[in-house]
N, C-alpha and C positions, 0 to 999 in steps of 0.2 A: 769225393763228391758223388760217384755214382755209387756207395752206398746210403749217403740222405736220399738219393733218386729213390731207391731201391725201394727207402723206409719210406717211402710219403707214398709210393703206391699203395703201401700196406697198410698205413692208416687212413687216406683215403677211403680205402675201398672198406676199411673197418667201422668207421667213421658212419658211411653212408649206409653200406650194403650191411655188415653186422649189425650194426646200431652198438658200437662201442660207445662209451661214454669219453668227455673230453680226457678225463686222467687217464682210462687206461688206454688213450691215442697220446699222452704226451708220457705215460710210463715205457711205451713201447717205444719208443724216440729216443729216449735218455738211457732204455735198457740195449739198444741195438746201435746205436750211432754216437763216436765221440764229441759230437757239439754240446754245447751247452744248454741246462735244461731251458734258460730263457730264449736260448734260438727255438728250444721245442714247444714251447707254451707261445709263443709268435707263430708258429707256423701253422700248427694244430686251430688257433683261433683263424686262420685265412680259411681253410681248410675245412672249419664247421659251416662256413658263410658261403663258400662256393665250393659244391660237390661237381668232383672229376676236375679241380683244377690244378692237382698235383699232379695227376697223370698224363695231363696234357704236354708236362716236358718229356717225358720218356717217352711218349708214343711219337711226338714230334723229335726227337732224337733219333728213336730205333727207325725211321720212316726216312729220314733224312740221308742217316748213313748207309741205307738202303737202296737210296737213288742213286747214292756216288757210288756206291758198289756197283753198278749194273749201269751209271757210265764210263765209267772205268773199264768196264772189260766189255762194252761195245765200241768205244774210242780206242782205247790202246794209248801208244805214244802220243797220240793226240792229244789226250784227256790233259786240262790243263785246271788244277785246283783252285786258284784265283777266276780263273773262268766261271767253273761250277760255283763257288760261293757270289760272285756277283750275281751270276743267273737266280739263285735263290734268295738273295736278298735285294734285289733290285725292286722291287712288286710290292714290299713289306709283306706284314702278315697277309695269310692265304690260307683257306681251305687245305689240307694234305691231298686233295684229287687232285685239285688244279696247279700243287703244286709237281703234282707227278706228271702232269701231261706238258705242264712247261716246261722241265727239266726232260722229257723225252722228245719234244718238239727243240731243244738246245742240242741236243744230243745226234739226231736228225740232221740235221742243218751243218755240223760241224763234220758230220760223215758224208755229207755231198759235198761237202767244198774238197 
């Protein structure tokens, strides 16, 4: 799975920022990733209609398990992983700021009690 992540950055950003054309964003899909070429001609069509919306899971990924990193080793035995994923999904979607300041205002609050 985190290599389709991997590939949709790359044709996203091919996509958008090269000016690749749709084949060669769904040759590069079918040439890099074992899915199937019709998951690749689905995705690449999301993908011409909304630019930067492939990378939106990776950056919300690499952002995420960034937070839990750095509560984690400001909690310690505290940190309690059902905790953290309710604090992050309690709010629904969110901005990545505010979801950094929620989760260090969680994190906060857990180290004074």
């Amino acid at each position: 799975m985190d290599l389709w992540r991997a590939c949709r950055l790359v044709v996203d950003t091919g996509i958008h920022a090269k000016r690749w054309n749709r084949q060669q964003a769904i040759d590069y899909l079918v040439a890099n990733t074992p899915n199937a070429k019709e998951d690749a001609v689905k995705a690449i069509e999301r993908y011409i209609v909304y630019p930067g919306q492939a990378t939106a899971y990776m950056i919300g990924k690499m952002k995420i398990l960034k937070l839990r990193e750095t509560a984690q080793a400001q909690l310690g035995e505290a940190f309690d992983i059902r905790g953290f994923h309710d604090e992050v999904l309690k709010d629904g979607p969110v901005p990545l700021s505010l979801l950094e300041a929620k989760i260090h205002r969680w994190s906060q609050g857990l180290t004074a009690e």
